[in-house]
C-alpha positions in Angstrom: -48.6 67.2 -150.9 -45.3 68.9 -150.5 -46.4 70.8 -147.4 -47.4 67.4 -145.7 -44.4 66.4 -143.1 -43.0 62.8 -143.7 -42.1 60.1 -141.3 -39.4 59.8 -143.4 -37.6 62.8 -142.9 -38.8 62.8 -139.1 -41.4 65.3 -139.6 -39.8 67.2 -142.4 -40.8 67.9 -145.4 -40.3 66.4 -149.2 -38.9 68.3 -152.0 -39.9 68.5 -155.1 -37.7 66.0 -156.3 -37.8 63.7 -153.2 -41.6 63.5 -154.1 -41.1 62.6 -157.3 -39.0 59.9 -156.7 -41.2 58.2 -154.2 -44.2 58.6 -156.9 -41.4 56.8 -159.7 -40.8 54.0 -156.9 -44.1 53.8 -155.9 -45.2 53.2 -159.6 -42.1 50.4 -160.3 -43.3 48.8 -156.8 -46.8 48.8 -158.1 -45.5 47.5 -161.6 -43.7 44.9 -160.1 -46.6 43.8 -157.8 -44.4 44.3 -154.2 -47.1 46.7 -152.7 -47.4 46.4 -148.8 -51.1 44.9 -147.8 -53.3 46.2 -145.0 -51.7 43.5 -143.5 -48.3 44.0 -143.9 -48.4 47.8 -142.8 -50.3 47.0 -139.3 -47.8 44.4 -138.6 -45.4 46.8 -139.4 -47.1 49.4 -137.2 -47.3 47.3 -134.3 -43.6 46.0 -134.5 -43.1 50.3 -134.4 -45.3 50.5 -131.3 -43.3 47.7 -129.5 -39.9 48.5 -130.8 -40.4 52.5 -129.4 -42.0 51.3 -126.2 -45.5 52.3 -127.2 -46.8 48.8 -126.9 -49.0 50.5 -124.2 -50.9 53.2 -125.4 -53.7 52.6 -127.8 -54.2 53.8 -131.1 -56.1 56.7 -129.9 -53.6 57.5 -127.6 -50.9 56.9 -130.5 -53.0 59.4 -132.8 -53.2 62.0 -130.1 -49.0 61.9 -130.2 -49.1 61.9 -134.0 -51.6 65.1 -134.1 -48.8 66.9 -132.0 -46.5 66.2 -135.2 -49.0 67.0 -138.0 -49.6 63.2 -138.3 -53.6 61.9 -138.3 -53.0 58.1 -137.8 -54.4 57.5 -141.7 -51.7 59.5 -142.7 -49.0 57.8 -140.8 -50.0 54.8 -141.9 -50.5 55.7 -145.6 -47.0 57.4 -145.0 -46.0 53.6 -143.6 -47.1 51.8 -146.7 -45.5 54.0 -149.1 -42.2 54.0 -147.3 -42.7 50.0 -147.4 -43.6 49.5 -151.0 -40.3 52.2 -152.3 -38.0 50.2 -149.8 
């Protein structure tokens, strides 16, 4: 998990601590029933897409970009959902 990069720290990667925190917020956001839907993340997604001027390319061709990173689409959007839910 640590070695993972984040699209929170543009690509970088979490410490120790910065993971646990984000499991601690993930558990209060889950505890407090604020957890981002399916829904909520591909809106989210697609308001990325269009705010970087990436409206254009499709989610293959999104993914491709992402692989370049260490990102598999999944992950980004996992990555997406858990940023959400901790904001």
């Amino acid at each position: 998990e640590l070695d993972q990069p984040r699209i929170a720290k543009e690509g970088g990667k979490y410490s120790i601590e910065e993971a646990i925190i984000e499991e601690l917020m993930l558990e209060k956001a889950n505890e407090m029933h604020v957890l981002p839907t399916s829904v909520d993340i591909e809106r989210q997604f697609a308001a990325f897409k269009i705010q970087n001027g990436f409206s254009s390319m499709s989610d293959d061709e999104f993914e491709k970009q992402l692989l370049e990173n260490g990102f598999s689409l999944k992950v980004y959007k996992n990555q997406l959902g858990r940023m959400m839910a901790t904001e």
